[in-house]
C-alpha positions in Angstrom: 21.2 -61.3 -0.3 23.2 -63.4 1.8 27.0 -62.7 1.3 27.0 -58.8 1.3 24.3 -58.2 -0.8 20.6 -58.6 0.1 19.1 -58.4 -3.5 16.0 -59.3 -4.1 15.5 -62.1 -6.6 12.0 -61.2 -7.6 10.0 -57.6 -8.1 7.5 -57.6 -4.9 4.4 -59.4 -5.1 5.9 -62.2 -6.4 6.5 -65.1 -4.5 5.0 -63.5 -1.5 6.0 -67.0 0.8 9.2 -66.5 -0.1 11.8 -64.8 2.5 12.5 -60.8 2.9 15.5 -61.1 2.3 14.5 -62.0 -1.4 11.8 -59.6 -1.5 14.7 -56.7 -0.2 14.6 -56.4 3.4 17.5 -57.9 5.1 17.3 -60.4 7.8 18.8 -59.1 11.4 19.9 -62.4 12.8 23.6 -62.8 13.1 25.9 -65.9 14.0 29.8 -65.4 14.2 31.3 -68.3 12.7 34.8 -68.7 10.3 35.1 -72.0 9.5 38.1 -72.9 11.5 41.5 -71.4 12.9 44.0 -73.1 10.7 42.2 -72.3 7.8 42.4 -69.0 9.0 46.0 -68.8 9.9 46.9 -70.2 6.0 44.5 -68.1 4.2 42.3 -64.9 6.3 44.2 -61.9 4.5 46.8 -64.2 2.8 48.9 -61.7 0.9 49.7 -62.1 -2.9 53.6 -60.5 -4.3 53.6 -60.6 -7.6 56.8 -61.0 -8.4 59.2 -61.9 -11.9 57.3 -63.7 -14.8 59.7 -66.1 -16.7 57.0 -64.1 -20.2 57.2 -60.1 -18.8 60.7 -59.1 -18.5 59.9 -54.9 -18.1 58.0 -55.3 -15.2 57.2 -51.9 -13.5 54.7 -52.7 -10.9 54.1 -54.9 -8.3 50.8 -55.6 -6.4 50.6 -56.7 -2.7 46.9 -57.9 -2.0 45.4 -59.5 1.6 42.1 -60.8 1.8 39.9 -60.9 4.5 36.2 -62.0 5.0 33.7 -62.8 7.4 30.5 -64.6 7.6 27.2 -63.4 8.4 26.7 -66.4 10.1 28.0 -70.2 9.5 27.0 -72.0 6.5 23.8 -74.0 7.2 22.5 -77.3 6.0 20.7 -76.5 3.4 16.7 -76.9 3.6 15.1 -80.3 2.3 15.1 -80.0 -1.4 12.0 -79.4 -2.8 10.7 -80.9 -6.4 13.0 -80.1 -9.0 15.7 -79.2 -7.2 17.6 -82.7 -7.0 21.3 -80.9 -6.9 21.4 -80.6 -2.7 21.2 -84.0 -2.6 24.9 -84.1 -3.3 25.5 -81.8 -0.3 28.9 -80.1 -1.7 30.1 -77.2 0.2 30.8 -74.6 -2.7 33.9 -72.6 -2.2 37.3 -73.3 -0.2 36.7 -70.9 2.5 33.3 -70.0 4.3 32.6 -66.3 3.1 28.8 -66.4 3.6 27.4 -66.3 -0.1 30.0 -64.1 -0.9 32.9 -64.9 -3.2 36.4 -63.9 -4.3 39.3 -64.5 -6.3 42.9 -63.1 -7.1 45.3 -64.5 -10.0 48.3 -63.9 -11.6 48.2 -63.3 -15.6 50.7 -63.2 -17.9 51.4 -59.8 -17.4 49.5 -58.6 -14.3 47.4 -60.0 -11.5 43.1 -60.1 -11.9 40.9 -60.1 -9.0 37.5 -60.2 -8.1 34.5 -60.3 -5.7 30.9 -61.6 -6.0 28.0 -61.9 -3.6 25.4 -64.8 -3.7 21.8 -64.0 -3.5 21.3 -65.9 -0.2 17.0 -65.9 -0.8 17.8 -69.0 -3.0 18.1 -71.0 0.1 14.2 -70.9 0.5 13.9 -73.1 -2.6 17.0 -75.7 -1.5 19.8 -73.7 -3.6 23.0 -73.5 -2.4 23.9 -69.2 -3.1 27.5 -70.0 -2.5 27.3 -72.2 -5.4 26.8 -69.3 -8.2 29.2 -66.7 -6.9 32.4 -69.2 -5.9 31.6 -70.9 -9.6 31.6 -67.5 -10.9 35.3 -66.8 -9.3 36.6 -69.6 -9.8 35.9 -69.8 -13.6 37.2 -65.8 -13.6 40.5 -67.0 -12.0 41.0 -70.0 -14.6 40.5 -67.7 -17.3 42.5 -65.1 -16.2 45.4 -67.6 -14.8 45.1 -69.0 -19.0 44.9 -65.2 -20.4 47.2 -64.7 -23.6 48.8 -68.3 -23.0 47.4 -69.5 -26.8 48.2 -66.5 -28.1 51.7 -66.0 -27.2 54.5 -67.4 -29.6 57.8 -68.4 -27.5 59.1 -69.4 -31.4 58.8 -65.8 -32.8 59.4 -62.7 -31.3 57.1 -61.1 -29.0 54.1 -59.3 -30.5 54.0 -55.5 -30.6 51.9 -54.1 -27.3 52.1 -57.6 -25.7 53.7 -56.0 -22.8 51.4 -53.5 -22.7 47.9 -54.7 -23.3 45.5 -55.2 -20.3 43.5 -58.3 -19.7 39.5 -56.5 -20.2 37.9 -57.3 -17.1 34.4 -56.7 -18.7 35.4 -59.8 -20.8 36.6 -61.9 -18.3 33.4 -61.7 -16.4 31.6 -62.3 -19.6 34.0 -65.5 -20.3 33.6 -66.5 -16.6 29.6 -65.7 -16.7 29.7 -68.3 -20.2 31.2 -70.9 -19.0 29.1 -70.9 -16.0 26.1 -71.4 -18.4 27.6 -74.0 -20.5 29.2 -76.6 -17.5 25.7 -77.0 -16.3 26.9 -77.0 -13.3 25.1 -74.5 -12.0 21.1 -74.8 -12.0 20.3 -71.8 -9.7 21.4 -68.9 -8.1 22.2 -65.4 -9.1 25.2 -62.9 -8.1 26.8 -59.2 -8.0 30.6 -59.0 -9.0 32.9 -57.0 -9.3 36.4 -57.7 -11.6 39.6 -55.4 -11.5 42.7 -56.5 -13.9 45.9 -54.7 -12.9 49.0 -54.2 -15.5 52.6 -55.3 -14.1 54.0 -53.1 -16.9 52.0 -49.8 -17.7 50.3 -49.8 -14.2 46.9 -49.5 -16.0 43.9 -50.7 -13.9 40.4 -51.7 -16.0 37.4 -52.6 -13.6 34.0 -54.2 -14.4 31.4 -54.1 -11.4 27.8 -55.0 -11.7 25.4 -54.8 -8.8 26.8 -52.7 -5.6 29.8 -54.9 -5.1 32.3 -52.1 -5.8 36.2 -50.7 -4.7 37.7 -47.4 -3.7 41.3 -46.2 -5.2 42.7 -44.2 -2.5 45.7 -41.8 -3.6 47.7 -39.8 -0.9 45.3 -39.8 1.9 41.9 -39.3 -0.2 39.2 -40.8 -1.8 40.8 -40.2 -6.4 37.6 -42.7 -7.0 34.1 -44.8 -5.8 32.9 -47.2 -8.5 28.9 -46.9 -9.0 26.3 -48.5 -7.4 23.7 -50.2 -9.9 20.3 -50.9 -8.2 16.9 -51.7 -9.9 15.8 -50.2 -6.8 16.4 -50.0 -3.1 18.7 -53.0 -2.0 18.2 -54.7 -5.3 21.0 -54.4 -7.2 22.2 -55.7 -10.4 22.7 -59.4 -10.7 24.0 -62.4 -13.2 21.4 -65.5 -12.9 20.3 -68.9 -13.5 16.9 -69.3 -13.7 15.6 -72.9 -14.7 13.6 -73.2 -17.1 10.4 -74.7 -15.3 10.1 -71.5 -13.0 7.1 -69.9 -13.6 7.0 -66.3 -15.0 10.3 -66.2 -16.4 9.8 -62.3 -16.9 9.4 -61.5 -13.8 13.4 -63.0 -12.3 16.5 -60.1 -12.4 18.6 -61.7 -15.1 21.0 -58.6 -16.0 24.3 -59.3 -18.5 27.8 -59.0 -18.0 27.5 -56.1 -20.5 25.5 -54.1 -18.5 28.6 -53.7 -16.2 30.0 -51.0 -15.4 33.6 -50.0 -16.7 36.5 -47.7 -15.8 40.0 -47.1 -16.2 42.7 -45.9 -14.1 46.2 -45.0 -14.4 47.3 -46.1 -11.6 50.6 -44.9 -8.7 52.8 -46.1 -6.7 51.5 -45.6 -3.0 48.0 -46.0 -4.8 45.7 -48.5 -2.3 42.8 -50.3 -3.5 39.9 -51.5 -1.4 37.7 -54.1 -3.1 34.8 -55.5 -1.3 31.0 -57.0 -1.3 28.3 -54.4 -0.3 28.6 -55.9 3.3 31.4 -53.4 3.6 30.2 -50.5 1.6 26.4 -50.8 3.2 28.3 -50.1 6.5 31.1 -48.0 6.2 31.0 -44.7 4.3 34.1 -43.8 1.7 35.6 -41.1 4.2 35.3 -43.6 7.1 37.5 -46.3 4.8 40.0 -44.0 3.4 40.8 -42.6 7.4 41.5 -46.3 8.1 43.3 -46.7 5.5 46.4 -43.7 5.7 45.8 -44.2 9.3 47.5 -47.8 9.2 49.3 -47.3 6.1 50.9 -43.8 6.4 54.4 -44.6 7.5 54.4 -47.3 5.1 53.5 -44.8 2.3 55.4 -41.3 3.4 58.5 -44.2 4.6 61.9 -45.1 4.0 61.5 -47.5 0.3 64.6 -49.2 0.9 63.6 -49.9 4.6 60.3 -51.6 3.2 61.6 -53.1 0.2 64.1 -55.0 2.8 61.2 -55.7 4.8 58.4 -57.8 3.0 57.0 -59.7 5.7 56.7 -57.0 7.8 54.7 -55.2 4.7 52.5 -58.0 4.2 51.6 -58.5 8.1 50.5 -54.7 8.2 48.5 -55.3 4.9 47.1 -58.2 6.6 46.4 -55.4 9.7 44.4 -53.1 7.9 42.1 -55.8 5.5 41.3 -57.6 9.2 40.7 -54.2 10.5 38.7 -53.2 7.8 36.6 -56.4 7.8 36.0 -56.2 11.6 34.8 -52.5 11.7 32.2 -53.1 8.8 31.0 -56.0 10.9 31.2 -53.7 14.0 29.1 -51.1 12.6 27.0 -53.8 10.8 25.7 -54.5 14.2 24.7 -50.8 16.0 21.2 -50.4 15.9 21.4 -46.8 16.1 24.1 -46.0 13.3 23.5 -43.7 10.7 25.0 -46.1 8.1 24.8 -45.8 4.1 22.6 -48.4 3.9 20.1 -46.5 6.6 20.8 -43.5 3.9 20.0 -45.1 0.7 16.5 -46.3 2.7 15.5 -42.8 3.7 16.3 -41.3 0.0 12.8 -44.1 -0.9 11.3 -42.9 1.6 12.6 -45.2 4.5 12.8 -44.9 7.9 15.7 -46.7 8.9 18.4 -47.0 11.4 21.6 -49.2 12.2 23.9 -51.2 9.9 23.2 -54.1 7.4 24.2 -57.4 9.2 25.7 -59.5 5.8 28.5 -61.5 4.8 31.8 -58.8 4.2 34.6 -59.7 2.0 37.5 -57.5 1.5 40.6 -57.6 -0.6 43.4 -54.6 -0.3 46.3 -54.0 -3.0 48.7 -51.4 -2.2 50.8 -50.9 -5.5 53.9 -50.1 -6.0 56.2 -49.1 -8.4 59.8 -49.8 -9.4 61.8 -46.6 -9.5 
């Protein structure tokens, strides 16, 4: 899968022509390439404050988030579309950044902040399909509905429902209601993707997470590892996936087309000091837990055993070491990603089928950091 995840599109056998990267082995070619420097300087590990909301007035958290990301290799030209494919002819770059395949998002709601990652099956490129094209769609419909969440529903005329402060925007249903209204523009006619969707309560602090496929996040608490979403894998390196599959491809049956339902949920109270890594599988296929949460208190330790007042006074400065650590984390993954010799988790997941397997997984990484804090 190009962005972080190399998942197989079809069960081997199938397709045989077709690259390994669709049939799950991951191609080791790698070209360093972010599409330019001012786009970097304006938006690699932009941070997000959440801040006042003219609706949520008991507001007892805030979330500081950076994003960072970095390509495989440089978008390419797509290949020379082949019958029924007529959509590369238009030749749109999907996305507003070049991630690879992979995909991300971060939005305020009405009373919290949703974000999200997803990671394009790059094999479609083999038939002429843009694998950007399904994971930034699938974001970007994620972020509308979650930027829209509770906006019908609220009455400005009338007091303010019971709970309203309270209740959660259900990531499980905003990746359904993103996943939907992918399907219905039509916009979409191939392509396939992991995600993973965290929504994050200004008021009560309560975290709810949706991840299919092996794009996944870490809550770090004081220094250690409180919590490591799943993995879900048909089998080795082919995780769970949402697709579009058109309807003239032969054996139907045969094509990974998993549901938003078959997500997996949790649900975390969360802290203040609490740090949450988010990222595409071209992280967690290099880096182990440990390694991550090391990084982490090793950047962010003065920050979180500090002086409050000193960094309350000093948002920039907060935000440029949050900035720090996602770049640092980012360039490590793509560090390790790279030794031929490392003992990596994706060399460990190969050697529990049966494997024998060495160094990194060269892939797409995306990364997105919140540190949370809480009003006292």
């Amino acid at each position: 899968m190009s962005s972080s995840t190399l998942t197989p599109l079809y069960r081997p056998g199938v397709f045989p022509a077709l690259s390994s990267r669709i049939l799950a082995s991951a191609s080791q070619s790698l070209r360093l390439a972010i599409q330019s420097q001012q786009l970097i300087k304006s938006f690699y590990a932009t941070p997000l404050r959440i801040t006042s909301s003219p609706i949520a007035t008991s507001k007892k958290f805030n979330y500081l988030i950076a994003v960072s990301w970095h390509p495989k290799r440089k978008r390419q030209t797509p290949m020379s579309p082949i019958s029924g494919h007529p959509w590369w002819k238009e030749r749109k770059r999907a996305g507003k950044v070049d991630a690879g395949e992979d995909a991300f998002f971060y939005e305020r709601t009405s009373n919290g902040v949703a974000m999200g990652v997803a990671d394009g099956v790059g094999g479609w490129s083999q038939m002429g399909v843009d694998a950007a094209n399904f994971s930034w769609a699938l974001m970007e419909n994620a972020a509308n509905v979650a930027k829209n969440y509770e906006t019908t529903e609220f009455d400005f005329f009338n007091n303010t429902p019971d709970g309203y402060y309270d209740k959660v925007l259900d990531a499980k249903q905003l990746l359904s209601t993103a996943f939907d209204n992918l399907l219905k523009s039509g916009k979409v006619k191939a392509g396939s993707s992991t995600a993973c969707i965290l929504s994050l309560s200004r008021n009560s602090g309560i975290l709810k997470a949706a991840c299919l496929g092996d794009s996944a996040f870490l809550l770090i608490r004081n220094g250690r590892l409180l919590y490591e979403s799943p993995s879900q894998q048909h089998f080795f390196n082919c995780p769970y996936q949402l697709a579009v599959i058109p309807d003239h491809y032969p054996n139907q049956k045969l094509y990974f087309r998993d549901k938003p339902s078959d997500a997996y949920q949790a649900t975390h109270q969360l802290q203040d000091g609490d740090v949450i890594v988010l990222a595409t599988d071209g992280f967690f296929d290099n880096v182990f837990p440990e390694e991550a949460v090391s990084i982490v208190y090793l950047e962010l330790e003065d920050i979180l055993n500090g002086d409050r007042v000193y960094w309350n006074n000093h948002g920039e400065e907060l935000n440029g070491r949050l900035r720090k650590l996602t770049r640092k984390l980012t360039d490590i993954a793509r560090k390790y990603s790279l030794n031929p010799k490392r003992i990596s988790p994706f060399s460990q997941s190969a050697k529990r089928t049966g494997e024998s397997r060495l160094g990194g997984k060269i892939d797409d990484i995306t990364v997105l950091v919140t540190l949370v804090r809480a009003n006292t």
